[in-house]
N, C-alpha and C positions, 0 to 999 in steps of 0.2 A: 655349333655355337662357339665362339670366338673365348679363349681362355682369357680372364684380365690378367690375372700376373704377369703376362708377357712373358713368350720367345726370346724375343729381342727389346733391349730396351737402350736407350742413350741418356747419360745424366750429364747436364753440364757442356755438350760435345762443344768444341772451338777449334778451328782448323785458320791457323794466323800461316800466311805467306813472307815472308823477308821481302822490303822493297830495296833493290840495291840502287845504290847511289851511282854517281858519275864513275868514269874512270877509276882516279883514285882513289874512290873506297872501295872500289871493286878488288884493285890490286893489293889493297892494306886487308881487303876480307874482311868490310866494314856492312854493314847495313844500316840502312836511316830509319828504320820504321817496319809495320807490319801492318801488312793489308788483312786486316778480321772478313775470311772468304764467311766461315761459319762462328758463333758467336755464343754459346749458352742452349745450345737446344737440347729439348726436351724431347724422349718420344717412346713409347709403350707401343712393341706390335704384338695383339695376342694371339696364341695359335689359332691358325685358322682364318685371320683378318687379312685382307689387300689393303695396300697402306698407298697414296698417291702424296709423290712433293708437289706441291704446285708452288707457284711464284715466279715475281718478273725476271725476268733477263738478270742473270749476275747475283741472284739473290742467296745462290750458296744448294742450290738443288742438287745440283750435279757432284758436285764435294762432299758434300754427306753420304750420297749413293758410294761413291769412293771411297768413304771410310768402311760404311756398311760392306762393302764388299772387299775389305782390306785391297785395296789398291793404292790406299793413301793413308796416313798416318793423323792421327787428330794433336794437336797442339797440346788438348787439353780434357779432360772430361774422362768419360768410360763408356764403353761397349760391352755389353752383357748378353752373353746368347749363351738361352738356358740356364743362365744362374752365374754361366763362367764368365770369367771378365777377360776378353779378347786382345787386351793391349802386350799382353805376352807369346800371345799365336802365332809365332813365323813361320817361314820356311814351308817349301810344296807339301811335303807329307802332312806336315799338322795343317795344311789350311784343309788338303783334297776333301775331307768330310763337310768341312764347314761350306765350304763352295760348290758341292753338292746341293746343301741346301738353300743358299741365299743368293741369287739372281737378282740382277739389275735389268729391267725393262725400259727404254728410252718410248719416250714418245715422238719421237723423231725418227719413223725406222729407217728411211732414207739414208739419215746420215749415220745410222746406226752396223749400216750394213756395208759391206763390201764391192765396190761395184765388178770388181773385177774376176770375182768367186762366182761359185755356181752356187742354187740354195742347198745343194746335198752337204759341198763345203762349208757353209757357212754352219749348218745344222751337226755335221760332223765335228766341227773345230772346237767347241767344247768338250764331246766326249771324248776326241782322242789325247787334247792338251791334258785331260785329268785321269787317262789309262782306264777308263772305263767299257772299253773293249779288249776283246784279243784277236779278233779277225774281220775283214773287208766282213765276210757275210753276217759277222753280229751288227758291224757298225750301221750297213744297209739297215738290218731290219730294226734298229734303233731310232736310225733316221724317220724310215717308214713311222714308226709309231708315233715320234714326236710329231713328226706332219701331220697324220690323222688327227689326232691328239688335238691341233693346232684351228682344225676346221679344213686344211688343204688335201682335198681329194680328188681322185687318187693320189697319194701321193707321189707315184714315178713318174707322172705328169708333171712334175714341179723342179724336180732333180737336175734335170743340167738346164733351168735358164737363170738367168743373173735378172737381179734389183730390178733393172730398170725395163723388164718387161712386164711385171707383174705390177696391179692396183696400188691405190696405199692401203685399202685394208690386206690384201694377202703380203705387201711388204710386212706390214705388222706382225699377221700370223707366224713368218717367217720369223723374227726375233723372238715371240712366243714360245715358236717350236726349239730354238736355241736352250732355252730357260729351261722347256721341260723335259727335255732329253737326256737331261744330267741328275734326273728323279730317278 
């Protein structure tokens, strides 16, 4: 059963982009304006909840996810995970727990994914970016697990083909397995 206090919550969040001007304000290091990608949002995830952004094209979905995953910095507001307030979190060491836990799921796994990688790499690139191994044979049987894990089985059956052979649902799973590998 889903906690209401919230995990994770967003008060206020605002992610304003600088629109730069021609030329010459570019070079004086002026800007005209501010494009409001995100704008006042609100959002309570409680343990245990899957939470979906939806909305049109440009609507600020993707930049939120961005914040949520400290990839981007918010203009304005707070980010609370667990009580703490995340606007002071830098740096690889203090995020590696936090990015542990909070994963960003595209529903586009397509473009989500690498066409050029094999799914092992793709499934391996999170746990080795975050040191969550120590050797090829943990990584494998990591991989392994997050693929099962994912619904792709066997998994060694999935390991060295790329994106564009597999459905869109097993593309999916694929990003899935990404997510939960780093559990």
């Amino acid at each position: 059963m889903p906690d209401t206090a919230g995990i994770l919550r967003l008060e206020s969040l605002q992610v304003h982009f600088p629109i730069q001007g021609g030329l010459f304000d570019r070079v004086l290091g002026r800007s005209v304006g501010a494009m409001r990608a995100v704008d006042g949002i609100d959002l309570n995830v409680g343990r245990g909840e899957i939470v979906a952004l939806v909305g049109e094209s440009g609507s600020g979905k993707t930049t939120v996810g961005r914040v949520i995953t400290k990839l981007a910095k918010p203009t304005g507001g707070r980010m609370l995970f667990e009580g703490r307030d995340m606007r002071s979190v830098e740096g690889f060491s203090a995020l590696r727990p936090y990015r542990r836990r909070v994963q960003m799921i595209f529903q586009d796994a397509y473009q989500a994914l690498n066409p050029r990688h094999t799914v092992f790499d793709i499934v391996a690139e999170p746990l080795q970016s975050l040191r969550l191994v120590g050797n090829a044979t943990q990584l494998a049987d990591r991989v392994s697990e997050a693929l099962a894990a994912a619904g792709l089985n066997p998994p060694g059956d999935f390991f060295a083909r790329f994106p564009h052979e597999l459905s869109g649902g097993q593309r999916q799973r694929v990003v899935i397995a990404g997510a939960l590998a780093v559990r």
